[in-house]
N, CA and C of each residue as an Amber inpcrd file, in Angstrom:
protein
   264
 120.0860000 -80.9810000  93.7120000 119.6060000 -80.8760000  92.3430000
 118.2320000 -81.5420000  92.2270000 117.6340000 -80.9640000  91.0820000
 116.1570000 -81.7750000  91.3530000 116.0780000 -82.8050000  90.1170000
 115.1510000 -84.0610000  90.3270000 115.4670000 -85.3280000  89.6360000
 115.4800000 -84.7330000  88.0910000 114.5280000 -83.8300000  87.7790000
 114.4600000 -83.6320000  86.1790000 115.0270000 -82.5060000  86.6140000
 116.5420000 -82.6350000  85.7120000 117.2050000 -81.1800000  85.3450000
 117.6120000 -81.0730000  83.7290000 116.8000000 -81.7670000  82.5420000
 116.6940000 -81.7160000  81.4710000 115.5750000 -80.7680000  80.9120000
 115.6930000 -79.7270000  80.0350000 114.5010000 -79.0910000  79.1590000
 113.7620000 -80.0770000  78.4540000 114.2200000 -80.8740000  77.7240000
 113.5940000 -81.6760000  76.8840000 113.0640000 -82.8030000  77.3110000
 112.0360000 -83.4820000  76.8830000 112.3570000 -85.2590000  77.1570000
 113.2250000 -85.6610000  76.5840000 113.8860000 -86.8600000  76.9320000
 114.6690000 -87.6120000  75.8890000 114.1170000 -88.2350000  74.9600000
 114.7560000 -88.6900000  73.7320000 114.1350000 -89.0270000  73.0430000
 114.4700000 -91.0370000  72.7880000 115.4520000 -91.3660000  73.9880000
 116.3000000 -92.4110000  73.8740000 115.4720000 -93.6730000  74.3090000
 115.5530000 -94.4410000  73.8270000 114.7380000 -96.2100000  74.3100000
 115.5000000 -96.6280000  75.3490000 115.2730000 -96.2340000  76.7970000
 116.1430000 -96.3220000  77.5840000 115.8530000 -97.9720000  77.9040000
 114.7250000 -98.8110000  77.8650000 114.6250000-100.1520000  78.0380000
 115.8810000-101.1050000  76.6380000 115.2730000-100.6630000  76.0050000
 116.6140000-101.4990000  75.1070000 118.0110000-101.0820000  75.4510000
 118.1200000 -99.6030000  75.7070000 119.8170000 -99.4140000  76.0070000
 120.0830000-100.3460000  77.5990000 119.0980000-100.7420000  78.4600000
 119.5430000-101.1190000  79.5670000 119.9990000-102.6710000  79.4320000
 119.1340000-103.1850000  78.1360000 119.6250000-104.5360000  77.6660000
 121.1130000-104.4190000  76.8640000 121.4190000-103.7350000  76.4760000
 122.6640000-104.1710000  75.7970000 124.0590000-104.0590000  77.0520000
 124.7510000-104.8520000  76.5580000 125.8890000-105.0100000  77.1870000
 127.1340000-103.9350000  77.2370000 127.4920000-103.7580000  78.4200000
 128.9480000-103.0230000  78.3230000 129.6120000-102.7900000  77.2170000
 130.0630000-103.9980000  76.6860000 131.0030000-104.1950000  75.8940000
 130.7230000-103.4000000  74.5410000 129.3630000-103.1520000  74.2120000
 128.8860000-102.5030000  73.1800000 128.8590000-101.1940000  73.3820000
 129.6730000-100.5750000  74.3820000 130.3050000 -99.0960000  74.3480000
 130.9940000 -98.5350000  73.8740000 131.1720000 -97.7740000  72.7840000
 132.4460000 -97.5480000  71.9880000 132.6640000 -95.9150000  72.8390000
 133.7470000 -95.9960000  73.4560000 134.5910000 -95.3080000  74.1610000
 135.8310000 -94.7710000  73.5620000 135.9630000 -94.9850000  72.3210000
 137.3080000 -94.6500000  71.8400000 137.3320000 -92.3010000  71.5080000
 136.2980000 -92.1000000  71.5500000 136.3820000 -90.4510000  71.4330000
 136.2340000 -90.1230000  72.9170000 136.4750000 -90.7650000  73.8450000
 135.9730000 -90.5700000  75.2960000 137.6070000 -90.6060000  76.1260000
 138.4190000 -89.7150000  77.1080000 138.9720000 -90.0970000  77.8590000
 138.9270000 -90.9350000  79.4010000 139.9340000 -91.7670000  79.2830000
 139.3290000 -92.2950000  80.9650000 139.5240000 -91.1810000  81.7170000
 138.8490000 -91.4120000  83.0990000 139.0070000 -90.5890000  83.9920000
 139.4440000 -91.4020000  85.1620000 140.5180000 -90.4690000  85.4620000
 141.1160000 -91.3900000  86.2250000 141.1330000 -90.8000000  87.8020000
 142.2610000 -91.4940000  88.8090000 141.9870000 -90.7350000  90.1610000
 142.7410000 -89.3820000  89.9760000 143.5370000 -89.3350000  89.2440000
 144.0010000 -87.1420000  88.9470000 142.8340000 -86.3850000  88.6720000
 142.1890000 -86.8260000  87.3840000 141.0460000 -86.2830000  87.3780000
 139.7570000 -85.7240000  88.3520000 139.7060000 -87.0090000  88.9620000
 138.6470000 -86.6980000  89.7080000 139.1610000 -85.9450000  91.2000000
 140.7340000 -86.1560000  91.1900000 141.3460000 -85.1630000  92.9520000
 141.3890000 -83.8640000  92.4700000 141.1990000 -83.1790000  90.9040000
 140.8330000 -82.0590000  90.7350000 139.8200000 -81.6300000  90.2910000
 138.4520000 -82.4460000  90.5680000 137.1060000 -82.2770000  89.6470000
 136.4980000 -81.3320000  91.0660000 135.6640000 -80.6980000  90.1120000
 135.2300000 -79.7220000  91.2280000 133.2330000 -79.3210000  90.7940000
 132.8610000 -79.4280000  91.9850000 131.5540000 -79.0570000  91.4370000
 130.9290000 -77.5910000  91.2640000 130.8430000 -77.5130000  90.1490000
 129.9060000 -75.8550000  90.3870000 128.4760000 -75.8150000  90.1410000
 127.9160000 -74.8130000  91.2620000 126.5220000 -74.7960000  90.7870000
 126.2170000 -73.1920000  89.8460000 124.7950000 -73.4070000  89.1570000
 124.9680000 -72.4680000  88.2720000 124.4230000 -71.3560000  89.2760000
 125.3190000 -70.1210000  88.9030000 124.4790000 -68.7990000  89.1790000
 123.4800000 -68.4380000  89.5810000 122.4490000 -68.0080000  90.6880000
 121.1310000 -67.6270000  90.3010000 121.1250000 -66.5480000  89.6780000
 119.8360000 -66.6770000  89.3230000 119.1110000 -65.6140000  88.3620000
 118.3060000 -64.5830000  89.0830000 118.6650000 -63.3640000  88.4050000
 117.3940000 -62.1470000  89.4570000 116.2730000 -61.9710000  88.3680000
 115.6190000 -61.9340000  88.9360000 114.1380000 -61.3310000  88.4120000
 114.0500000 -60.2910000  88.0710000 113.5070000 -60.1970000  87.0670000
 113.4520000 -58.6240000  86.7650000 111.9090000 -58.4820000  85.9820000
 111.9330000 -57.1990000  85.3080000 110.7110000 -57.0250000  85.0320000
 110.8860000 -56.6170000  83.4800000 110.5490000 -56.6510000  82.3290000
 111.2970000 -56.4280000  80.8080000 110.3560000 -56.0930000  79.9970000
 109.8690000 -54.9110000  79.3620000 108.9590000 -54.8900000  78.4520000
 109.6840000 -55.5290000  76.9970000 109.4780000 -56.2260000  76.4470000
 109.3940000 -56.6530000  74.7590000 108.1380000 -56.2650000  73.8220000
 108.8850000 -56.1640000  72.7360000 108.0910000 -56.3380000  71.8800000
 106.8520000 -57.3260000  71.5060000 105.7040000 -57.1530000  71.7320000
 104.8950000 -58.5630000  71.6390000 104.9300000 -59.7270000  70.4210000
 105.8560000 -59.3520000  69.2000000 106.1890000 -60.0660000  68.4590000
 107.3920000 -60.6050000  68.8440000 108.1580000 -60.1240000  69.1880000
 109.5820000 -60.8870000  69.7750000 109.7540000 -61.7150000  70.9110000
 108.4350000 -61.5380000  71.7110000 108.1600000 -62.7660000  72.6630000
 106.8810000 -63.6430000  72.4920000 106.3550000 -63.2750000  71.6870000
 105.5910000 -64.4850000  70.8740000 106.2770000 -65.4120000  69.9870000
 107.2210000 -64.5260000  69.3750000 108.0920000 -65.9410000  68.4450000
 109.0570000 -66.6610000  69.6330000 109.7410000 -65.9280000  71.1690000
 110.5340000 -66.9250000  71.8030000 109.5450000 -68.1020000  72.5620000
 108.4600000 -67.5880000  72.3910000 107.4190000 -68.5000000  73.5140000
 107.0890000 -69.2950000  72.3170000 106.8320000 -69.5420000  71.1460000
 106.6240000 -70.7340000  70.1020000 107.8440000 -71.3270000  69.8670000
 108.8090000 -70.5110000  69.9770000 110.0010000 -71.8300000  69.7730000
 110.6260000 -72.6270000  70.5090000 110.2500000 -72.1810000  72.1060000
 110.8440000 -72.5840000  72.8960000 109.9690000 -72.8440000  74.0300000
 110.2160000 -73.5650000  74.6520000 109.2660000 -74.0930000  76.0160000
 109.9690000 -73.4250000  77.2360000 111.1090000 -73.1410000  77.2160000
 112.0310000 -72.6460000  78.1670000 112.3250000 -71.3780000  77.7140000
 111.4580000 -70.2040000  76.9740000 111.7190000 -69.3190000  76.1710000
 112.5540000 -68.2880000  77.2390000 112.3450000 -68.2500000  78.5770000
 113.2410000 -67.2000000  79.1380000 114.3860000 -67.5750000  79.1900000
 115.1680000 -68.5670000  78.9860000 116.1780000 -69.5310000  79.5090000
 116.8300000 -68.5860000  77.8180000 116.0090000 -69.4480000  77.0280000
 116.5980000 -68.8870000  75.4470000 116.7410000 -67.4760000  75.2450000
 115.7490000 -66.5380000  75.7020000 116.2290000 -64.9100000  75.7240000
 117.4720000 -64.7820000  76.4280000 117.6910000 -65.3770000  77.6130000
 119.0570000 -65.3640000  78.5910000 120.1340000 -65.2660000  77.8550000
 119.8740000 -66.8460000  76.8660000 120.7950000 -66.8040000  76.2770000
 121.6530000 -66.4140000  75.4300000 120.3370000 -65.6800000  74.4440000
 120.6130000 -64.6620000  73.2250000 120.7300000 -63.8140000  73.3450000
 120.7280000 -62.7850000  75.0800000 121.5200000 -61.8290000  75.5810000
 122.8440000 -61.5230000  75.8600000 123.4290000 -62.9680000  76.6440000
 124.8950000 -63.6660000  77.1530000 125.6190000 -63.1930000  75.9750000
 125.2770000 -63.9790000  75.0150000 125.8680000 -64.0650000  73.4760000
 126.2480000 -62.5670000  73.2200000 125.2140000 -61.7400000  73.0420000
 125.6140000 -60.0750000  73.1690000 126.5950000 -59.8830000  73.3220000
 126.1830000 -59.8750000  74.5140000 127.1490000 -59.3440000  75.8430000
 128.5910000 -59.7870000  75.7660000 129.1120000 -61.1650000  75.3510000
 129.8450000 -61.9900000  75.7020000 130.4050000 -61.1360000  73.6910000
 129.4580000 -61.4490000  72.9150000 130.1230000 -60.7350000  71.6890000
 131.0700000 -59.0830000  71.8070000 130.0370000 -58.6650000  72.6300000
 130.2430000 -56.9380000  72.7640000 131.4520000 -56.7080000  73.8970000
 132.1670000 -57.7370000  74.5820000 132.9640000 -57.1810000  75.1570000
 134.3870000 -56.7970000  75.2570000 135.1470000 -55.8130000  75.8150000
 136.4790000 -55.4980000  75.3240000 137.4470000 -56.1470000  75.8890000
């Protein structure tokens, strides 16, 4: 995996969160994980992607390229959705 696998920056004060203490973890919406868990945790990697070639509309990929920095990632997605809506 490569070190940045986030779209965004964070937006978090990671120097102050490294000062606070454990104990100031509220864990109560969180399950432990225990050794069952993890003798059935399994890693997946995502899918690749094929390349393709796509004419759009030049207004419909001008508005995904202003809203999004990862705008092909977001067309992907608002295809899936389709697809994933449209099926029997």
């Amino acid at each position: 995996m490569k070190a940045k696998n986030t779209i965004k920056e964070s937006r978090t004060d990671w120097n102050r969160l490294k000062e606070l203490p454990d104990s100031n973890i509220d864990f109560s919406d969180v399950p432990e994980l225990d050794r069952d868990f993890f003798s059935r945790a399994q890693v997946r990697m995502p899918k690749k992607k094929k390349a393709v070639s796509l004419r759009l509309d030049p207004d419909v990929l001008d508005w995904f390229k202003h809203e999004e920095k990862q705008y092909q990632t977001k067309i992907n997605a608002v295809l899936r959705a389709y697809v994933e809506a449209h099926q029997h």
